[in-house]
N, C-alpha and C positions, 0 to 999 in steps of 0.2 A: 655155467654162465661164462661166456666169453668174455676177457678181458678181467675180471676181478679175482687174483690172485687168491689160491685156495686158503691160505693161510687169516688172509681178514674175510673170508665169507662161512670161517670157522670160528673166527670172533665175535663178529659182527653181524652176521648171515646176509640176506639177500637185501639192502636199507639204502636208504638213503646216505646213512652215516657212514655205510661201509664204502662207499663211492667216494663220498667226502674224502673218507681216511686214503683212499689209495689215490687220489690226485692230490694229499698233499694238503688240504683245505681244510685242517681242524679248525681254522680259527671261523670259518662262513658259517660255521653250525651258531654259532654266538653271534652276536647286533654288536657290529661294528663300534667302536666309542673315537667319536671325532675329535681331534686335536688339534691346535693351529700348529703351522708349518715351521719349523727351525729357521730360526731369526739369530741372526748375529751379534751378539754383544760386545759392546767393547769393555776391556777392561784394563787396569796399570799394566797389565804383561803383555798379553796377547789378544787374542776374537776368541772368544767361548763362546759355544753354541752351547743352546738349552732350547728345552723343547716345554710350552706354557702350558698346560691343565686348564681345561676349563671347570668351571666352579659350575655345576648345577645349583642354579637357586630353586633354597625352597620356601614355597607358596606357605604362610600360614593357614591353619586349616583350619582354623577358629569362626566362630560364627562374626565377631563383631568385627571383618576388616574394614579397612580402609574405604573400599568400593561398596563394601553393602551398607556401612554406617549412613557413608554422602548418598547412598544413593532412595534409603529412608528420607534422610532428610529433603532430597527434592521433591521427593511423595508429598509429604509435611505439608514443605512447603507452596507447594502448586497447590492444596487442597484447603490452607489455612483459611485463606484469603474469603472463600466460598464459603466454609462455614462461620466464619464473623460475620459475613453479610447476611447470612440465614439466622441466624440467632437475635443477631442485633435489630435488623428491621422486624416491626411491630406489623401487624395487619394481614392480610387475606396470604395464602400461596404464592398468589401471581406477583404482588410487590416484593414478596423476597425470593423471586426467582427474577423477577426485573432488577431488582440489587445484584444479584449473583452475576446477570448478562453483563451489568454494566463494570463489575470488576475484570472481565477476562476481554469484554470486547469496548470497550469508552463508551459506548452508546446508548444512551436512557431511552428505553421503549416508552414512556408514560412519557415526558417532552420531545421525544426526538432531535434528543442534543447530543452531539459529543462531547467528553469531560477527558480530558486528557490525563489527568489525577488520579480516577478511580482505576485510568486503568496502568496506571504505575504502582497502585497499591492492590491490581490483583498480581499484576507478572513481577513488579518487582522483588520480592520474597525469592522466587524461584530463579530469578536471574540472578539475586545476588550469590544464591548459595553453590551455584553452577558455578560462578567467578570463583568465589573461593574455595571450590574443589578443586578445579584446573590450577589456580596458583600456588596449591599446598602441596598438590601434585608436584606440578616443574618446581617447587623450590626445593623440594625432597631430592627429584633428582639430579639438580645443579649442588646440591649438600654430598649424595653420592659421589656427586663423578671427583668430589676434591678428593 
């Protein structure tokens, strides 16, 4: 083999690695690890440079986090609304599927009215709990970044 010095293709044999090894490039064989760039500090004496690590966060792996707790709850809640209405109204299918329409869309099929009420008490559950996952969110990370 031309070019690969006999001595690593007696180590190494005929590889990838032995290429690596003879231009020098142990480190390409390994995934690179990113740093930020040397930043100057000041200090009482002099500029000390130091060079900052980044922290890999780690993800808990647990079933109950943050995102799948809020994100049950907007199941919950977008679906509560619809079973009250079916439970609670009394009579035939079609009235408690006309209770249900009128939770999610204002609109009473049986008068052909709009109620603007029923339909803050189908969407409203699932708007509030939306609100308050984004707020709990950003204030977690406004708590963070002190």
């Amino acid at each position: 083999m031309a070019g690969l010095p006999k001595s690593i293709i007696k180590k190494y044999g005929i590889s990838k690695k032995a290429w690596a090894v003879y231009r020098g490039a142990k480190s390409r064989v390994r995934k690179a690890v990113k740093r930020k760039a040397y930043k100057p500090r000041k200090s009482n004496r002099s500029v000390v440079r130091h060079m900052a690590k980044r922290r890999k966060r780690s993800r808990s792996r647990s079933f109950l986090s943050f995102t799948t707790v809020f994100k049950f709850l907007k199941i919950g809640a977008l679906v509560a609304p619809a079973a009250y209405a079916w439970l609670a109204t009394s009579g035939s299918p079609q009235d408690k599927l006309t209770q249900v329409m009128a939770r999610y869309t204002g609109f009473n099929m049986n008068d052909g009215t709009f109620n603007f009420n029923s339909l803050i008490a189908g969407w409203g559950p699932y708007l509030a709990t939306s609100l308050i996952g984004v707020g709990i969110q950003k204030a977690t990370g406004i708590i963070r970044r002190l």
